[in-house]
FISE-221951 format. One record per residue (C-alpha): residue number from 1; residue in three letters; x, y, z. Coordinates in pm, 1 decimal, decimal comma, always signed. Example, Ala and Ser with C-alpha at 12.3 -4.5 7.8 and 13.67 -1.06 7.14 Angstrom:
<rs>
- 1|ALA|+1230,0|-450,0|+780,0
- 2|SER|+1367,0|-106,0|+714,0
</rs>
This chain:
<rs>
- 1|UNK|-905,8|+3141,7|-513,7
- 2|UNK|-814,7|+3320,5|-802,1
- 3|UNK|-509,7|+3098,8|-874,1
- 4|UNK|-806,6|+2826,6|-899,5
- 5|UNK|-1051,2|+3018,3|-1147,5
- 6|UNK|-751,0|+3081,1|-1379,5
- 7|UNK|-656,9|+2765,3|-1404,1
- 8|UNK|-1025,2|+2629,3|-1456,9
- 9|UNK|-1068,7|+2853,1|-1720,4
- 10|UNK|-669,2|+2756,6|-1832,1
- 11|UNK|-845,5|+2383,1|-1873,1
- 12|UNK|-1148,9|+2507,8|-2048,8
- 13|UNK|-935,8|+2711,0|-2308,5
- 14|UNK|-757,0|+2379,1|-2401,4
- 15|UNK|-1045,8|+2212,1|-2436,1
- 16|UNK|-1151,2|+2430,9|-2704,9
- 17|UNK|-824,0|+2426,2|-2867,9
- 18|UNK|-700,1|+2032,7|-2845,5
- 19|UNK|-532,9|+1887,0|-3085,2
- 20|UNK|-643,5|+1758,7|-3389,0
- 21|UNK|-548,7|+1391,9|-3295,8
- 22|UNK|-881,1|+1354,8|-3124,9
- 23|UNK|-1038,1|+1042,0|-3335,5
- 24|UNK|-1400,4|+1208,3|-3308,2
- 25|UNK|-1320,6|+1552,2|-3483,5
- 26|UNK|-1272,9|+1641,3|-3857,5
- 27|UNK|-938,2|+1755,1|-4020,7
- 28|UNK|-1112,6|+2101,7|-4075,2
- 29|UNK|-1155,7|+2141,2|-3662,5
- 30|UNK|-810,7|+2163,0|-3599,1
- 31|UNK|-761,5|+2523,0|-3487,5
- 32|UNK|-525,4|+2661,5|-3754,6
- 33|UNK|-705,5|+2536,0|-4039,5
- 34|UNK|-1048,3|+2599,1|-3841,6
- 35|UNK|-915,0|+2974,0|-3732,1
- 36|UNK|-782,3|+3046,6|-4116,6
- 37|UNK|-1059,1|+2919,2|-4277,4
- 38|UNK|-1336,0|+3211,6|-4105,8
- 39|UNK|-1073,2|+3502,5|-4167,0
- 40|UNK|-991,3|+3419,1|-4537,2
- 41|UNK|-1389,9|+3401,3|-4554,7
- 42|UNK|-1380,3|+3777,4|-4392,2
- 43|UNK|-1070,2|+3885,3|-4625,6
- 44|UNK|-1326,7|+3732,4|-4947,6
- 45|UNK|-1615,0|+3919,9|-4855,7
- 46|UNK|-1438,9|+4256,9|-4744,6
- 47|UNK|-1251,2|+4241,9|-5122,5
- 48|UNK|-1597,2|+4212,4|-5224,8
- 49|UNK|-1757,9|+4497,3|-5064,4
- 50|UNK|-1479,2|+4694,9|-5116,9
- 51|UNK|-1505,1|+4634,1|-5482,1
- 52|UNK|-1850,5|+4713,6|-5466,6
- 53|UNK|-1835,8|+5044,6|-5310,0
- 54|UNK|-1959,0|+5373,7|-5429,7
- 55|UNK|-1756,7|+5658,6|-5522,1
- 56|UNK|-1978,1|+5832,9|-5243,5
- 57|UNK|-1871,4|+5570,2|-4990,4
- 58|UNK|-1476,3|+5619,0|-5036,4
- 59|UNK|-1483,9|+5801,8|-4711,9
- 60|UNK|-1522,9|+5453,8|-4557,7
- 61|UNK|-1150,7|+5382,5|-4437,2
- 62|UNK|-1023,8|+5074,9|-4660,8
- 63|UNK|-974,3|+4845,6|-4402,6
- 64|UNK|-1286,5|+4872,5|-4207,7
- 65|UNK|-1496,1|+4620,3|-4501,1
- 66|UNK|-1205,4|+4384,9|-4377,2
- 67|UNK|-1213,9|+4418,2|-4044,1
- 68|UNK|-1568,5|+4415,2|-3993,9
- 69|UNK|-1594,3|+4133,3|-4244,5
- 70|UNK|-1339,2|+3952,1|-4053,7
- 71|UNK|-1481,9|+4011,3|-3710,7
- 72|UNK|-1852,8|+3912,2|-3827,9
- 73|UNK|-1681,9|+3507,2|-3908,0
- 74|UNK|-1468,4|+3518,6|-3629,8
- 75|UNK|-1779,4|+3533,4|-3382,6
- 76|UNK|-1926,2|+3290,9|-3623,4
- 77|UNK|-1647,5|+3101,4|-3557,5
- 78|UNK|-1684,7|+3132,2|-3174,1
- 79|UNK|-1998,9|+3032,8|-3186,6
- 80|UNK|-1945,6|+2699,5|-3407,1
- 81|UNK|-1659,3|+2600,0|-3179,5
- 82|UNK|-1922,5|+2618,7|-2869,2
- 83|UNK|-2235,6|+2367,8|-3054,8
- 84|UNK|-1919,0|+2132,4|-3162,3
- 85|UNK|-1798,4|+2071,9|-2811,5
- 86|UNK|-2147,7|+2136,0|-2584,1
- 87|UNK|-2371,7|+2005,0|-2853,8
- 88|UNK|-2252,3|+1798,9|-3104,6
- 89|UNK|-2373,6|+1467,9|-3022,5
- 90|UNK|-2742,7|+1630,0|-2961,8
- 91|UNK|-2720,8|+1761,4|-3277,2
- 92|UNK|-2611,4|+1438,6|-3463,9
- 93|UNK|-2868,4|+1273,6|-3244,4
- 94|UNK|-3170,2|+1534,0|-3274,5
- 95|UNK|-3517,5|+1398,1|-3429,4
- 96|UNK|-3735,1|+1628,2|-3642,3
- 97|UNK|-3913,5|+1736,3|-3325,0
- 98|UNK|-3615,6|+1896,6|-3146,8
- 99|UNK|-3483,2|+2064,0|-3464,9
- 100|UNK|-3835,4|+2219,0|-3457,3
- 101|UNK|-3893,0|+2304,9|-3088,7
- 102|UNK|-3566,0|+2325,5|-2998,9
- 103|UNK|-3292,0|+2451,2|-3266,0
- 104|UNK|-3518,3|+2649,9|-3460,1
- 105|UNK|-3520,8|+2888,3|-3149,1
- 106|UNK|-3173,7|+2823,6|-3090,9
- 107|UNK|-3110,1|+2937,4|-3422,3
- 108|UNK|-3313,3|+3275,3|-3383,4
- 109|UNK|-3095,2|+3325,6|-3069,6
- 110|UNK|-2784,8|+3292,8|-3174,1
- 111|UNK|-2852,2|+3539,4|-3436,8
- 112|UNK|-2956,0|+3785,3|-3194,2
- 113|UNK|-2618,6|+3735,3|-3005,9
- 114|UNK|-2436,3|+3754,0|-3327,3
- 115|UNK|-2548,5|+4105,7|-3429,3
- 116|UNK|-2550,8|+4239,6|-3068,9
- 117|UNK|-2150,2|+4100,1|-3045,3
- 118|UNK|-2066,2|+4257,6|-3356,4
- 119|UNK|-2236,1|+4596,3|-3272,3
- 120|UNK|-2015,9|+4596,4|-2931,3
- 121|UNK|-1709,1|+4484,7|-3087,2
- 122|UNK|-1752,9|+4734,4|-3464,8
- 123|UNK|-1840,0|+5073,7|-3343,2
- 124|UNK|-1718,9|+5261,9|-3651,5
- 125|UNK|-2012,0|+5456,2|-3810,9
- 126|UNK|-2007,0|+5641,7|-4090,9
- 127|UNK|-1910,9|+6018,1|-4060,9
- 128|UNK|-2211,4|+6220,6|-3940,2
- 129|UNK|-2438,0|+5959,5|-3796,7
- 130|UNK|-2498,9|+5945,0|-3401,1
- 131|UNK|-2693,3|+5569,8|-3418,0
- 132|UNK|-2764,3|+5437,2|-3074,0
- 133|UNK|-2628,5|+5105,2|-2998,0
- 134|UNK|-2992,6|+4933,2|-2975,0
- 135|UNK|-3067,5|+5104,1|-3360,9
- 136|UNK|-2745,9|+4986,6|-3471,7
- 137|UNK|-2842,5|+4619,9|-3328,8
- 138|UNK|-3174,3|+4643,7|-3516,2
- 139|UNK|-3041,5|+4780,7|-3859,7
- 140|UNK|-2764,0|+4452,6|-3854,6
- 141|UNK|-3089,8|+4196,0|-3721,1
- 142|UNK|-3310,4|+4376,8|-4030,9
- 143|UNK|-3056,1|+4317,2|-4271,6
- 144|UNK|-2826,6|+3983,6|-4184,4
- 145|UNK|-3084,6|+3837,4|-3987,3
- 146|UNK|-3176,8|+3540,2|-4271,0
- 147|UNK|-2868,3|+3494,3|-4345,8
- 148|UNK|-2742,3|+3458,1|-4012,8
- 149|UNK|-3020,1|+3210,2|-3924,5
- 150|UNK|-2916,4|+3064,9|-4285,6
- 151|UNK|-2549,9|+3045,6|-4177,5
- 152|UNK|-2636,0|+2849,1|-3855,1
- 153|UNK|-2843,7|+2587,3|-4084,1
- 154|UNK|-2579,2|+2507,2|-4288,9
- 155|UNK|-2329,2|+2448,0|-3982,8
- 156|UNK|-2605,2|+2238,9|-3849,7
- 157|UNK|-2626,7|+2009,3|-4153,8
- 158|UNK|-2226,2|+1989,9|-4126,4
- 159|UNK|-2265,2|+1833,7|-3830,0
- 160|UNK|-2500,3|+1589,9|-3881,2
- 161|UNK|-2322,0|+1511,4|-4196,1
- 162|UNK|-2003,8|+1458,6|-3964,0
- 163|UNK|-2160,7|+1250,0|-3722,4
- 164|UNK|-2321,3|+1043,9|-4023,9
- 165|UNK|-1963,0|+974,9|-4150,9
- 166|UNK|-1814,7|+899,1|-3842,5
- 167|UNK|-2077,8|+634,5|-3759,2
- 168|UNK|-2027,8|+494,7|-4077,7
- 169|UNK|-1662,5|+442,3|-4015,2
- 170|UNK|-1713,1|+315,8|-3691,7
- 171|UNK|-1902,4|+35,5|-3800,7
- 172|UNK|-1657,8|-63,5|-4085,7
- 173|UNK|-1385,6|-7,3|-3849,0
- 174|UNK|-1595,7|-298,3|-3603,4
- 175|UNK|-1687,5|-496,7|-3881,2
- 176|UNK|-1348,0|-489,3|-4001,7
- 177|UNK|-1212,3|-584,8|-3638,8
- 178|UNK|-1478,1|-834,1|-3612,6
- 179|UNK|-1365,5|-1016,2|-3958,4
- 180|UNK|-1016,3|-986,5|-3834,9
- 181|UNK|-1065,0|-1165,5|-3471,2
- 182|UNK|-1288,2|-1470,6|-3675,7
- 183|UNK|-998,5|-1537,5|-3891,6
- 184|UNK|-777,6|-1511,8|-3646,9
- 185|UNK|-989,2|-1778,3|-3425,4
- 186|UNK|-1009,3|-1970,3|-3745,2
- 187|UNK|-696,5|-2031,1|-3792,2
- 188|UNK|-584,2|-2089,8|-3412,1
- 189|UNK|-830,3|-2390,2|-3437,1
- 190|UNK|-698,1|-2484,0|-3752,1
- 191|UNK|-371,1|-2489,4|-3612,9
- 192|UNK|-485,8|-2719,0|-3282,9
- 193|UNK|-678,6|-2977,4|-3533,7
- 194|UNK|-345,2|-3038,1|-3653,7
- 195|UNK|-124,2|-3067,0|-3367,1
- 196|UNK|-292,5|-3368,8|-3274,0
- 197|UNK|-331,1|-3493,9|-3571,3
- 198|UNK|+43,2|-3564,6|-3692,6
- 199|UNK|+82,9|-3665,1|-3296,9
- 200|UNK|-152,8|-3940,0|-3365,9
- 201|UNK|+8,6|-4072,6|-3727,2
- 202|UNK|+371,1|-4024,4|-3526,5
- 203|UNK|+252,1|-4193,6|-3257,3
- 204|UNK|+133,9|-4493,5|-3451,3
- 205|UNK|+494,8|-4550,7|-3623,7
- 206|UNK|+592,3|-4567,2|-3319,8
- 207|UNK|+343,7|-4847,1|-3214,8
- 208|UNK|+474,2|-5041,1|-3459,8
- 209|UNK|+806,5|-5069,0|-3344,5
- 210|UNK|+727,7|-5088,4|-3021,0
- 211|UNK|+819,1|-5475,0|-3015,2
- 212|UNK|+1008,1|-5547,9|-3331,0
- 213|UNK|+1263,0|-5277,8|-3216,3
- 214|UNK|+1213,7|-5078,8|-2887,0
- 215|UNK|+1531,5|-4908,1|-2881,6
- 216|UNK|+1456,0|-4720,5|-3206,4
- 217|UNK|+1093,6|-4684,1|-3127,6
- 218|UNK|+1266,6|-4494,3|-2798,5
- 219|UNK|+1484,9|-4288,9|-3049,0
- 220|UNK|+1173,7|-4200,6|-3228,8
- 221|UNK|+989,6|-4065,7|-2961,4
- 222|UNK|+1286,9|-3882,9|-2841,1
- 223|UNK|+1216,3|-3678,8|-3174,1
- 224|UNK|+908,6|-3674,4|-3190,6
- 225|UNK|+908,7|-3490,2|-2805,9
- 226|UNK|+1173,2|-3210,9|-2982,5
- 227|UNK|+956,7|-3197,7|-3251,1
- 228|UNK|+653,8|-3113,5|-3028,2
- 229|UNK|+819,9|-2860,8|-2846,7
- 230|UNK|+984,1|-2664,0|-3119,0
- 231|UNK|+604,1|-2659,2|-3246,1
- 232|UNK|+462,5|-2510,3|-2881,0
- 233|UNK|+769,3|-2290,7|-2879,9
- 234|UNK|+585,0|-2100,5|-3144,6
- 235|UNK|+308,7|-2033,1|-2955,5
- 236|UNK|+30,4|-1850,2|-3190,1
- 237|UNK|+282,1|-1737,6|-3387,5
- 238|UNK|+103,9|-1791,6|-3739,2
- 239|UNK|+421,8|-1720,2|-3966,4
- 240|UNK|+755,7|-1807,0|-3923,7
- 241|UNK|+1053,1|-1784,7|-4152,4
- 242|UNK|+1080,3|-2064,0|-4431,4
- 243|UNK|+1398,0|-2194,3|-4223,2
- 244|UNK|+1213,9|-2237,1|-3906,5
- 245|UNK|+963,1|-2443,2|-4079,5
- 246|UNK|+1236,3|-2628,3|-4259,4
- 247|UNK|+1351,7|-2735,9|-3937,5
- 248|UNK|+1021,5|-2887,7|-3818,1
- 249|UNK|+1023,1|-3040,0|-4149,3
- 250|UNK|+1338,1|-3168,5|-4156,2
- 251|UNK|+1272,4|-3317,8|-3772,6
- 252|UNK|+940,2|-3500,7|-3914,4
- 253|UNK|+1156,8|-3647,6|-4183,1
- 254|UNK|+1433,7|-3763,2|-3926,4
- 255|UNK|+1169,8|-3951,4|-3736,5
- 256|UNK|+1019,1|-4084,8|-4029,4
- 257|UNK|+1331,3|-4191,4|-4158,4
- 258|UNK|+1393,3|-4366,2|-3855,1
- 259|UNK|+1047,3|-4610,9|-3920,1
- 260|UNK|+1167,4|-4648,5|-4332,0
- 261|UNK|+1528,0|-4662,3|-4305,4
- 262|UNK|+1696,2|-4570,7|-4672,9
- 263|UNK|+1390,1|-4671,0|-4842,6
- 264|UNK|+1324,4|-4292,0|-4870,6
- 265|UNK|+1595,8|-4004,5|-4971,0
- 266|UNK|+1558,8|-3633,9|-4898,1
- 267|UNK|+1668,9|-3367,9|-5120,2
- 268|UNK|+1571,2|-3000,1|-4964,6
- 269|UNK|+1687,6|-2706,0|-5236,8
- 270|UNK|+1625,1|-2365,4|-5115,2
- 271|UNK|+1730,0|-2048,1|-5304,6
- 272|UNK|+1924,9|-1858,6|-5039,4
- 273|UNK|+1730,6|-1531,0|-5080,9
- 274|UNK|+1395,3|-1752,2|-4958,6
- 275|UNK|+1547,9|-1882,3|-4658,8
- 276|UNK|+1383,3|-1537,6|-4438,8
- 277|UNK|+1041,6|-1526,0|-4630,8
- 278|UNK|+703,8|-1613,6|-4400,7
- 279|UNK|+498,0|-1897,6|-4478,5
- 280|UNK|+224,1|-1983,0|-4241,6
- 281|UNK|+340,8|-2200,0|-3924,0
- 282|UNK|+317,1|-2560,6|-3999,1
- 283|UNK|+222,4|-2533,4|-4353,0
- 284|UNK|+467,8|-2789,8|-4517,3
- 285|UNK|+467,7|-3058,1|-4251,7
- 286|UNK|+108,0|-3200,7|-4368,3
- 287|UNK|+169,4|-3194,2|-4743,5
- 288|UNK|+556,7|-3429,7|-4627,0
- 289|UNK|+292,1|-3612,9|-4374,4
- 290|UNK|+60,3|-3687,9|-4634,7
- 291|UNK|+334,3|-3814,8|-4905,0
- 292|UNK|+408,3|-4082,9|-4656,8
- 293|UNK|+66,6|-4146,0|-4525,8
- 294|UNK|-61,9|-4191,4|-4892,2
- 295|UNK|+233,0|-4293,2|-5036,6
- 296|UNK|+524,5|-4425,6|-4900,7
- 297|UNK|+339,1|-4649,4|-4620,2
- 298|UNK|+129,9|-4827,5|-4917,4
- 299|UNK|+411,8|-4929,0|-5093,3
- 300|UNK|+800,7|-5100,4|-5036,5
- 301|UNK|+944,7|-4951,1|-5354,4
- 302|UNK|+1182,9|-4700,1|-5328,6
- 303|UNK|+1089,7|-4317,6|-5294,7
- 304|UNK|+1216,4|-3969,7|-5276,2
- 305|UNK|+1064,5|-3656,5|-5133,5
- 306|UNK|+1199,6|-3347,0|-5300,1
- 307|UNK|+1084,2|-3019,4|-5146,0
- 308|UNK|+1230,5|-2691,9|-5396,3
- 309|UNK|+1148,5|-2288,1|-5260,4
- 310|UNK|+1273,7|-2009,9|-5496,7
- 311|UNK|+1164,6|-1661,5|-5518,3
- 312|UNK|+1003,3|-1560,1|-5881,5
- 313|UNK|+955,3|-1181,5|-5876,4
- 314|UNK|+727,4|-1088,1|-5561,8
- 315|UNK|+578,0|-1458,8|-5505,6
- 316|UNK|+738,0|-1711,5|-5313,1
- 317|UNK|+719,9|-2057,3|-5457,4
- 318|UNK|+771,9|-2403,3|-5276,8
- 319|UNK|+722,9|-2758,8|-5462,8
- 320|UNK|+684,0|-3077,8|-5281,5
- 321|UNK|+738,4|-3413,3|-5520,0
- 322|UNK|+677,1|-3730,0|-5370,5
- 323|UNK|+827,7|-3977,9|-5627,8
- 324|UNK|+829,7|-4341,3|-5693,6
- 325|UNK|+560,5|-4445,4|-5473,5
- 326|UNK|+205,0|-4517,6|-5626,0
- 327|UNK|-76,8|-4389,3|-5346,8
- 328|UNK|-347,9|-4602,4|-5305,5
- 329|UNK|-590,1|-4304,1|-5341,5
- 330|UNK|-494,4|-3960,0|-5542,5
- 331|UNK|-492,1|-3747,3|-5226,4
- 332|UNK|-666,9|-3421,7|-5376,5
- 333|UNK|-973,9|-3638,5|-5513,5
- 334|UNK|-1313,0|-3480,8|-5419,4
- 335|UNK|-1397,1|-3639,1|-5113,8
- 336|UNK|-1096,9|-3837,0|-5027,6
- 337|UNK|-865,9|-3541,4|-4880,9
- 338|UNK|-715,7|-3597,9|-4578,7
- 339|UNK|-728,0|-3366,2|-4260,4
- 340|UNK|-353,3|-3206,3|-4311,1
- 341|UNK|-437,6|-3126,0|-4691,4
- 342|UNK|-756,0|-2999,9|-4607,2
- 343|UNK|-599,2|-2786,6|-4324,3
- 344|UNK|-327,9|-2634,5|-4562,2
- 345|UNK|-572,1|-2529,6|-4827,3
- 346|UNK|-830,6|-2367,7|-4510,2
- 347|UNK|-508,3|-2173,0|-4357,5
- 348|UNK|-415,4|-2034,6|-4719,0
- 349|UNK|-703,4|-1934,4|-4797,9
- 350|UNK|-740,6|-1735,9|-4442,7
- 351|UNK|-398,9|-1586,7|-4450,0
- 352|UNK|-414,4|-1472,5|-4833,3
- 353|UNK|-720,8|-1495,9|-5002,0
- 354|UNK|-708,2|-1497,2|-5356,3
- 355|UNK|-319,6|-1394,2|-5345,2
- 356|UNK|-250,8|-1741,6|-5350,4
- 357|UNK|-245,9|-2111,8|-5516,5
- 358|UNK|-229,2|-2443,2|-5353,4
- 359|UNK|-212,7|-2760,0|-5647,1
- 360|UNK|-150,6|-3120,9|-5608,3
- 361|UNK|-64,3|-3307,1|-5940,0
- 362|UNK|+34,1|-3622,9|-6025,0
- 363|UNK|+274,8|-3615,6|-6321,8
- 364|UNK|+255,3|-4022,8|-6329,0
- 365|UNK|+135,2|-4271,9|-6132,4
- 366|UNK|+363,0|-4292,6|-5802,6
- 367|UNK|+475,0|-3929,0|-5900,2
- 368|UNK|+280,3|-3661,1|-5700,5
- 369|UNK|+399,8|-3300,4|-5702,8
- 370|UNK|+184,3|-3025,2|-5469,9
- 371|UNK|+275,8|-2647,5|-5563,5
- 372|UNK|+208,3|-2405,6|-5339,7
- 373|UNK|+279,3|-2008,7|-5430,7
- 374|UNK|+252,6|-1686,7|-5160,6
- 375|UNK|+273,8|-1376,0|-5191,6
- 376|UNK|+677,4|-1284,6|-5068,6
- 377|UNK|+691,1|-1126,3|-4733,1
- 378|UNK|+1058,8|-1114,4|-4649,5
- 379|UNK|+1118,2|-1066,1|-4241,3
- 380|UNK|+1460,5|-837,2|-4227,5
- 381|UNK|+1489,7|-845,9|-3810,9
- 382|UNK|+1865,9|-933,1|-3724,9
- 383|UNK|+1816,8|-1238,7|-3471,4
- 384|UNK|+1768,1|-1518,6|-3803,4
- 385|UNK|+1966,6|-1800,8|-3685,3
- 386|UNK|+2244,5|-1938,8|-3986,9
- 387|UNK|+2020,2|-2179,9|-4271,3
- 388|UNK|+2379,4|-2402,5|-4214,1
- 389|UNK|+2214,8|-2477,5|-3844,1
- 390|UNK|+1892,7|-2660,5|-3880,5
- 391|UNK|+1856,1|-3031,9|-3777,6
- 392|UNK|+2016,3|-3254,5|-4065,8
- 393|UNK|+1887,9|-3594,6|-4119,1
- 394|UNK|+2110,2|-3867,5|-4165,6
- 395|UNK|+2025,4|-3965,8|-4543,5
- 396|UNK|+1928,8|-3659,8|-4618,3
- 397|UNK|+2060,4|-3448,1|-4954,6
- 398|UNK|+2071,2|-3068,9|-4918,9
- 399|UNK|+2102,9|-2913,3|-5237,5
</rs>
């Protein structure tokens, strides 16, 4: 039995004294800098009455102004530990009425406890008075009484000031989490528009060789099935390094190349120090899609696709040029923008905001450059595969 009440009142002592990690209570109720804070406040106002002593009052023993001083905010201390864990949400919760009927009375109390503590605990008097204990109580109550009802307004107000706060930061905190989980399902639909979309534009080169030559239609859709599952390998992954997405790129172009032949050279130049920066999964595929969509399929000139990524001080930079082939429509006219382009600049904008730029210019006619620039996010983890190891088309130039 009494093994049990010790350790109940073991618990309770914790309680009172947990850690500061607690996400619901204030730096200043951690119980060294709570603890400190009441007996510097007893050292500061024992200096002061010491200071202000009369030379008839040096009979006082110096320490007592400090000790009594320092006992008087320790109880205070006591008793703000107790409303903070039994009754801080009523207090942050408490309408006019209950401060009123309620705390006001609470407040009288607790005054009343205060002074009859510190008469138990201080019974120095000065030399030659005989005070009872229940005259003692009344001189302190006469005297401190305001102040002590004062004192316990002010903590009060503290807490309701606390509780204010916290609430506030709460609901950033949700509103925050809230913005964070749309853009996040924002771009996981983005990135399931698109899927299906390149399937379908793949899947329609490879109609059209379906009877003029079925053995390389077969060859295409053998790509075209690695390319689908190096893109559901990534899951919701919604950056990858530059070299994984140079990969899927330079699988696209291998199937495309398959459906144009040498009608269309390759030329991929990335600086070596870009090769482990992030760029948003699937983010260059559209813009190569769209150069043959809107370019290369209207016309039976020759063409070359030249795709450049360099680092330039803390912003990653990546240039697509689609050259020699004039588009039947400029493909970043108002109105006329197809799904992948559209998709790029919606995914940018989620990922970055403002950090970054997305351009498509044509320099002539049949020469079409797009320019995209990202902040540089470099991922150091050690299992990055060799740049030498990504799929190489045949036709291809790697510079």
């Amino acid at each position: 039995m009494l093994l049990r009440w010790t350790k109940r009142w073991k618990f309770k002592l914790k309680s009172l004294t947990k850690p500061a990690s607690d996400p619901g209570r204030p730096f200043f109720m951690h119980p060294l800098i709570f603890w400190s804070g009441w007996v510097v406040l007893g050292i500061l106002f024992g200096l002061q009455e010491l200071m202000e002593m009369s030379s008839d009052e040096w009979k006082i023993p110096l320490w007592m102004p400090f000790v009594s001083w320092i006992v008087d905010y320790l109880l205070w201390g006591l008793i703000c530990l107790g409303l903070w864990h039994f009754l801080r949400v009523r207090i942050q919760n408490a309408t006019p009425r209950q401060m009123v009927l309620q705390y006001l009375p609470l407040s009288v109390l607790v005054s009343i406890l205060l002074e009859a503590s510190y008469t138990a605990i201080v019974r120095y008097q000065h030399p030659g008075q005989h005070l009872t204990y229940f005259v003692r109580v009344e001189h302190y109550l006469s005297s401190d009484f305001v102040t002590d009802v004062a004192i316990f307004w002010l903590v009060f107000a503290l807490f309701r000031g606390v509780g204010y706060y916290q609430q506030l930061r709460e609901r950033e905190q949700t509103a925050s989490r809230l913005e964070g989980q749309l853009v996040q399902a924002r771009l996981q639909a983005l990135q399931m528009q698109l899927n299906p979309h390149f399937l379908f534009n793949t899947l329609n080169g490879v109609s059209s060789l379906m009877r003029s030559d079925p053995d390389l239609a077969d060859e295409m859709l053998e790509r075209l099935s690695s390319l689908l599952r190096i893109t559901l390998a990534k899951g919701k992954a919604q950056k990858v390094r530059l070299q994984e997405e140079m990969d899927v790129v330079q699988l696209y172009v291998s199937i495309q190349q398959l459906r144009f032949g040498d009608r269309v050279r390759h030329s991929i130049q990335v600086a070596p120090d870009a090769w482990d920066a992030l760029v948003p999964t699937m983010i260059l595929q559209p813009i190569v899609e769209n150069a043959y969509v809107h370019g290369i399929s209207t016309s039976l000139a020759e063409a070359t696709i030249t795709i450049k990524a360099s680092i330039e001080g803390d912003t990653l930079c990546i240039s697509i040029r689609n050259a020699g082939c004039v588009p039947v429509s400029f493909p970043d006219a108002p109105g006329k923008q197809g799904v992948g382009v559209a998709n790029v600049k919606a995914r940018l904008q989620l990922h970055y905001e403002s950090r970054q730029s997305f351009t498509i210019t044509e320099m002539a006619p049949g020469d079409v450059t797009a320019v995209i620039q990202l902040p540089l996010e470099i991922d150091r983890s050690p299992n990055s595969e060799n740049a030498e190891s990504w799929y190489a088309a045949s036709g291809s130039d790697r510079g």
